[in-house]
N, C-alpha and C positions, 0 to 999 in steps of 0.2 A: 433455366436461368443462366445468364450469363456470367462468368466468375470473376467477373470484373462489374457485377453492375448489382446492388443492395436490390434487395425485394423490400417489400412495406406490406402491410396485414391491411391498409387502408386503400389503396391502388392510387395514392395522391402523391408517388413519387414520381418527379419532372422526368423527360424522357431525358438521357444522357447523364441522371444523377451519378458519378462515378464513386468507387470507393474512396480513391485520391478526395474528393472532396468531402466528402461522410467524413474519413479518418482524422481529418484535419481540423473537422466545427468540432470534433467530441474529443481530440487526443489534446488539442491544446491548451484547454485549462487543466488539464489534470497533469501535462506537464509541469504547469507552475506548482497546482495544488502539491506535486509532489515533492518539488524542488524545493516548499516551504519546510519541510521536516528536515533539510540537512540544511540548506542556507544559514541560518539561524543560529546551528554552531560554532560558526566561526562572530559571528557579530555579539555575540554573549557579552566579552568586554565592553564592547562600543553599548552597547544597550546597558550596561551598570551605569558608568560612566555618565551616559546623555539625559537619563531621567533619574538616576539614582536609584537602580531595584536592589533589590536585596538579592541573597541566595534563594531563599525561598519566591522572592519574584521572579527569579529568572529559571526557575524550575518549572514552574504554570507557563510562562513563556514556547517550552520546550515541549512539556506535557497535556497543558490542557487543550494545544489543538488536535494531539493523538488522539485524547478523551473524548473529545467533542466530535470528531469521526467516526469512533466506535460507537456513540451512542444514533448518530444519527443512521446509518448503514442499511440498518434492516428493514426499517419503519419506513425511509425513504423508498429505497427501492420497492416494495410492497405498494406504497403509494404510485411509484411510476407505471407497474402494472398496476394499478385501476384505473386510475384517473390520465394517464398519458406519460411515456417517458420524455420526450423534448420538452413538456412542459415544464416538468420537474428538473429535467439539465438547465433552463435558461433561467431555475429560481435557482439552483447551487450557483450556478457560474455568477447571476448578478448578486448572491449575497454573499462570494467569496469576494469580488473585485471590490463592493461596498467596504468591507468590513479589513479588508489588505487596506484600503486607502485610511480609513481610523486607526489602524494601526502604525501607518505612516506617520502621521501626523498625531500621534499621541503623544499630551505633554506628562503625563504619569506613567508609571507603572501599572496603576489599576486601569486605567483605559488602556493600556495596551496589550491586559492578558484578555481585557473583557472582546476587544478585537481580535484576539488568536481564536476566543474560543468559539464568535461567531464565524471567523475566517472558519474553521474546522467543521463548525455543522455545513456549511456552504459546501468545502470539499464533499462531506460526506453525504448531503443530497446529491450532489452532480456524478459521482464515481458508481453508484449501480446503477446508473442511466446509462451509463455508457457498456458495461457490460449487457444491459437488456436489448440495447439497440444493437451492439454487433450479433447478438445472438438471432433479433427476429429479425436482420436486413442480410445475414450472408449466410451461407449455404459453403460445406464441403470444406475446397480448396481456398477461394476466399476467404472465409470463415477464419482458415489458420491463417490466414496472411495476416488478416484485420488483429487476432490476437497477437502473432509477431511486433504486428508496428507498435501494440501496445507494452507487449514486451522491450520494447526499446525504447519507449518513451518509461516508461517506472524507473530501468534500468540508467536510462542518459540523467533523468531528474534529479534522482538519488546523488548519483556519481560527480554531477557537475555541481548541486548544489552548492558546498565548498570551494571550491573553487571562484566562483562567479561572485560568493559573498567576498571573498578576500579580495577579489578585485575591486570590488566597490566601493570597499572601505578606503583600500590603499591609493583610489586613485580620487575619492570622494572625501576624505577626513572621517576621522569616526563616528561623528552627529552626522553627517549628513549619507554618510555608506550607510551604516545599520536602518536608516530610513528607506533609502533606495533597494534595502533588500525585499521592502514589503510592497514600495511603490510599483516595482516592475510589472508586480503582477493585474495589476490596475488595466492597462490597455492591453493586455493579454485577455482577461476576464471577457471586458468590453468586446472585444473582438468574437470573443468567441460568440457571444450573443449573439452578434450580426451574423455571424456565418453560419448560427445552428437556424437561426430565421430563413437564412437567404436556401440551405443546402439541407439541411435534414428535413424528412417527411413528416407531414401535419401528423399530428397522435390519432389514432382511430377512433371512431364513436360511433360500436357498435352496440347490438343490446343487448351483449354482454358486461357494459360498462356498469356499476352500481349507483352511479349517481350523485348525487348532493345530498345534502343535510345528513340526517339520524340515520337514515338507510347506507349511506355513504362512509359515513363515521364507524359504522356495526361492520362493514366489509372490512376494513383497517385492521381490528380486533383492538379495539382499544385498551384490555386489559393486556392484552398480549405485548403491545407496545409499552406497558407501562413495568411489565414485568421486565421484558427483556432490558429496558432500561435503565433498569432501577440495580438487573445482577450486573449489568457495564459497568456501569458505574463503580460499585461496591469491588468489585473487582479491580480495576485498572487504580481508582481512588490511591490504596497503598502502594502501588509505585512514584507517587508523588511526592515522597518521605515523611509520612508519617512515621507515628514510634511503632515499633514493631508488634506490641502486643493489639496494638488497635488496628495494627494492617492486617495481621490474623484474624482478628473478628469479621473485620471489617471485608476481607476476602472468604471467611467460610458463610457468612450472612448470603455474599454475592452466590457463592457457589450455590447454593440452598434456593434462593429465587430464582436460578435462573434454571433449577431442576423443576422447581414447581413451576416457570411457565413451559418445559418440553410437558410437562403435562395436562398444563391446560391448552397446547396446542396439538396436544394429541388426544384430550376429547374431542375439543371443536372439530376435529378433521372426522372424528367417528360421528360427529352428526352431519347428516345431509342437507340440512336448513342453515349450515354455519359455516364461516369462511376463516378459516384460521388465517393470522399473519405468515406463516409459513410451514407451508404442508410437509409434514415428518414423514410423509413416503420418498419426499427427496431425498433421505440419507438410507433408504434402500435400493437405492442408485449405484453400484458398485464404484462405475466410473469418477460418478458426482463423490460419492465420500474419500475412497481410497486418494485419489488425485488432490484433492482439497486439503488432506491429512497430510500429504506430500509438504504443496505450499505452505501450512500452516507449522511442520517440525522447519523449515528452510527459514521460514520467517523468526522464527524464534531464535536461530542464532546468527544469522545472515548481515540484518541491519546494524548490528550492534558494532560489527568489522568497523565500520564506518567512524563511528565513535570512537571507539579503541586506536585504531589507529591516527584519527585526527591530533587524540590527548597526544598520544606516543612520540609523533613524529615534534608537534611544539614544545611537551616540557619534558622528554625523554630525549630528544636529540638538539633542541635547541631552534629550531628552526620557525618560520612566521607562516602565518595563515596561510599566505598564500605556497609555499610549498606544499602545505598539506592536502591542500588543494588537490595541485597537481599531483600528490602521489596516486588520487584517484582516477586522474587520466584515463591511462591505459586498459583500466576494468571497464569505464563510459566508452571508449572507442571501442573494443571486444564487442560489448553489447547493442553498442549503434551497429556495426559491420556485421552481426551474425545474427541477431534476434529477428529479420523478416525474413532471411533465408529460413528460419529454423521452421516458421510458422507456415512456408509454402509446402514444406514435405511434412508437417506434425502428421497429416493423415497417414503415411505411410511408414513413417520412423520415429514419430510421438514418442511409441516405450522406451525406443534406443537410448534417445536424447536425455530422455529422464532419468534412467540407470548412469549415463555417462556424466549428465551433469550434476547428480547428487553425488556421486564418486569424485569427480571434481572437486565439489564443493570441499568434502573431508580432507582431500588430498593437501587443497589452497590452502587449513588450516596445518595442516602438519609442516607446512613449509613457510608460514607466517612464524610459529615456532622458532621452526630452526631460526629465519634470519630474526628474531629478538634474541635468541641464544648465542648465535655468533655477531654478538650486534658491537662487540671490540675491534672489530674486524673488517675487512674491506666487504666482507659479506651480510654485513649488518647496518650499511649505508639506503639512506633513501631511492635511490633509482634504484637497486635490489627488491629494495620492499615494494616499489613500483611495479617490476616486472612482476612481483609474486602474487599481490592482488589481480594482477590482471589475469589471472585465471580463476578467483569469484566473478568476474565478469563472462568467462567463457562460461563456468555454472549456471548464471543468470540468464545468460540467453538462451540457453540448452531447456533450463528447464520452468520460467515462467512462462515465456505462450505455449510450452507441450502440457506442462499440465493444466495450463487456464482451459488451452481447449479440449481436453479431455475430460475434464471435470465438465464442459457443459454438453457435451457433445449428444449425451440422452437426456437434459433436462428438458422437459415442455416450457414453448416460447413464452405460455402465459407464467409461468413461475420464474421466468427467466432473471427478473430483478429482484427478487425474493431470494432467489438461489446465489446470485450474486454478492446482494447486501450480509446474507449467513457467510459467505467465505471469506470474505474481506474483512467484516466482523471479525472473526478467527485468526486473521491473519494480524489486524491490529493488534490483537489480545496478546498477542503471540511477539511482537514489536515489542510492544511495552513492557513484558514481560521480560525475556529477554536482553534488551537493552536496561533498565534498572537492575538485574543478576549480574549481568558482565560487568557492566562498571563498577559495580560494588566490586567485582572479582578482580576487575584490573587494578583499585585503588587501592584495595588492601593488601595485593599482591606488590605495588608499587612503595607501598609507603613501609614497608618492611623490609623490603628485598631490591629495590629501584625500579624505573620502568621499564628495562631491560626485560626484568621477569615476571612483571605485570604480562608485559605482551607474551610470552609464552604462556603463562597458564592461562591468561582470558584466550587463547589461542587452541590451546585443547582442548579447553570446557568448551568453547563453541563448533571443535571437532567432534567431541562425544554427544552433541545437541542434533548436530548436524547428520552423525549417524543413525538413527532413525530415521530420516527419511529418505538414505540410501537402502535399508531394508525396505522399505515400504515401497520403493521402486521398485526393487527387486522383485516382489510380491505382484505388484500387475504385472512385471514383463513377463511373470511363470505363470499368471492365469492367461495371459492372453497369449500366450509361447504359439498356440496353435489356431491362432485368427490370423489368417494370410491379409488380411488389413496393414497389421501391426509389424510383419515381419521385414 
């Protein structure tokens, strides 16, 4: 196969389908989809403001479309291995761009979190399609690339988000920017429809497929979906601030269901007549678990930077949206500039990348620190904290397409979106998680102390988060010390 040219399980790929155009129908609504989790905090104001939300509305705002991707993640891609992955990409793509445009145009608050949290299930049908598809159309060297570009696109999404809201606002007025945050994504959506019509290959329909109706429904594992859904929920739920003795319940309930569906997906797996939603021999996968464990400790305290610092730099230094924007610059440009390079060699230098960029990672926060500690000081000014984030960026590209494609690199093509939807899964979990801890951590460090030393402790705690999964690199690069692959 040529390492520039997708394979398909169907042989209904057009001659000259390129990856260039593959990467392009499937990276570009997830660009947006992802660009909607950071956008959004810079328009917070402008959205009180224009409809009049509450705090509590504008917390669903921010949280129910995280919630509404973890619930949807697993069930979906499961569904795109049975029944077709493009299938399933052009219903997230066409029910995020739907449900982005009622969010646009929402004259309440309750229409506009009931919009996020459609937007959300949309993202979260269309995101393990796109991991299922690069998995059964590239092979090898390819393969890392396709995870590189995707690596750059989470990485650019994330980073630019802020930024691109504050311009919107600034150059749009308040009502009509915070609108425009949601409408962008509209002819982005659309488009991608077109181009997964025009460029991705038909879904297979072989007789391996299970079908329609009851028979169809029974492949799903309907209880399994209903479990796993129900511990999301119960979980993520108490980060939405609740009072605390009910987020305890309400998270050991979660905890508790979603033991009891690894076990009922680990009978169904012991029977041979049954299809579980996701087969529990995937996390006897070394590569698949260890790697996955990597992203999901990174996740936990990674995204929250973003937060932390947007608060920081507006009511700790003075400064308007749109700087805060920009302090995120130079971590977006890291990650645009190195994340496909990273993903052409992952086959040969993957464990490198991963040991150095979780090292990284630790490092960025020890030195986010300091500049809140000397934040009196010419070393405590915003282009400082600019250059010093931009080595979370160096992290980010190091070690999202090394470990995306390590983690899939032995999972079988048909679990491929099952495998997916469980990582991402985890990796929300892990977001939300995460981001509701640190800002608790920043606020109460801030509201005591100033933001000065907000940002310092939310700045360690997310260094001591972040180490774990500088051991945990550690740990493949000394099992794999002596695979001349890896060296």
């Amino acid at each position: 196969m040529s390492a520039t040219t997708p394979r398909t399980t169907d042989g209904g790929s057009p001659a000259g389908h390129s990856q260039a155009r593959t990467m392009t129908a499937l990276l570009a609504p997830l660009f947006v989809a992802l660009m909607s989790i950071s956008i959004v905090n810079v328009a917070l104001p402008a959205i009180e403001t224009g409809v009049g939300a509450s705090a509590a509305d504008l917390q669903w705002v921010l949280s129910g479309y995280a919630l509404a991707i973890g619930v949807a993640l697993v069930p979906a891609g499961r569904a795109g291995d049975l029944w077709g992955r493009r299938r399933f990409f052009l219903l997230g793509a066409g029910l995020f761009g739907a449900a982005s445009l009622l969010c646009a145009a929402a004259p309440t608050p309750t229409v506009l979190n009931i919009g996020r949290v459609l937007m959300g299930l949309g993202a979260g049908v269309l995101t393990p399609q796109i991991i299922g598809m690069i998995q059964s159309l590239f092979d090898g060297a390819a393969r890392g690339r396709a995870y590189g570009l995707m690596g750059t696109v989470i990485g650019a999404a994330v980073a630019f988000g802020p930024t691109v809201g504050g311009v919107l606002i600034d150059v749009a007025g308040d009502d009509a920017g915070w609108r425009l945050t949601f409408l962008i994504n509209v002819p982005v959506a659309l488009a991608a429809c077109v181009l997964a019509v025009l460029w991705l290959p038909q879904d297979a329909r072989g007789s391996a497929s299970p079908g329609r109706g009851i028979a169809g429904l029974k492949a799903l594992d309907p209880l399994g979906v209903l479990l796993l859904c129900t511990g999301v929920l119960l979980v993520m739920v108490p980060f939405l601030g609740v009072s605390v003795w009910v987020g305890v319940l309400m998270g050991t309930c979660g905890v508790a269901v979603m033991t009891l569906w690894v076990l009922w997906e680990r009978r169904l797996g012991a029977r041979a007549d049954a299809s579980p939603m996701v087969d529990l021999r995937l996390f006897s996968v070394p590569s698949f678990t260890l790697n996955s464990l990597v992203l999901s400790l990174y996740f936990t305290g990674m995204p929250a930077v973003w937060a932390v610092v947007a608060v920081y730099v507006q009511q700790g230094l003075g400064y308007s949206a749109v700087v805060a924007g920009l302090v995120t610059l130079p971590s977006a440009v890291m990650v645009m500039a190195l994340s496909s390079s990273v993903g052409r060699r992952v086959e040969r230098r993957g464990v490198i990348f991963l040991v150095v960029g979780t090292t990284a990672a630790v490092a960025s926060m020890l030195l986010v620190a300091v500049v809140g500690w000397l934040a009196d000081t010419v070393w405590g000014a915003p282009g400082v904290l600019a250059a010093v984030v931009a080595l979370v960026g160096l992290s980010q590209a190091l070690i999202i397409p090394s470990a995306q494609t390590l983690s899939m690199e032995q999972v079988p093509t048909s679990m491929a979106g099952a495998a997916g939807g469980v990582a991402q899964t985890a990796q929300r979990l892990a977001t939300a998680v995460g981001i509701a801890v640190l800002t608790a951590v920043y606020f109460a460090a801030a509201e005591s102390q100033g933001h000065a030393v907000g940002l310092v402790v939310a700045a360690l705690v997310i260094a001591g988060l972040l180490a774990p999964a500088a051991v945990t690199a550690w740990l493949i690069a000394h099992r794999l010390r002596e695979s001349p692959r890896h060296r």
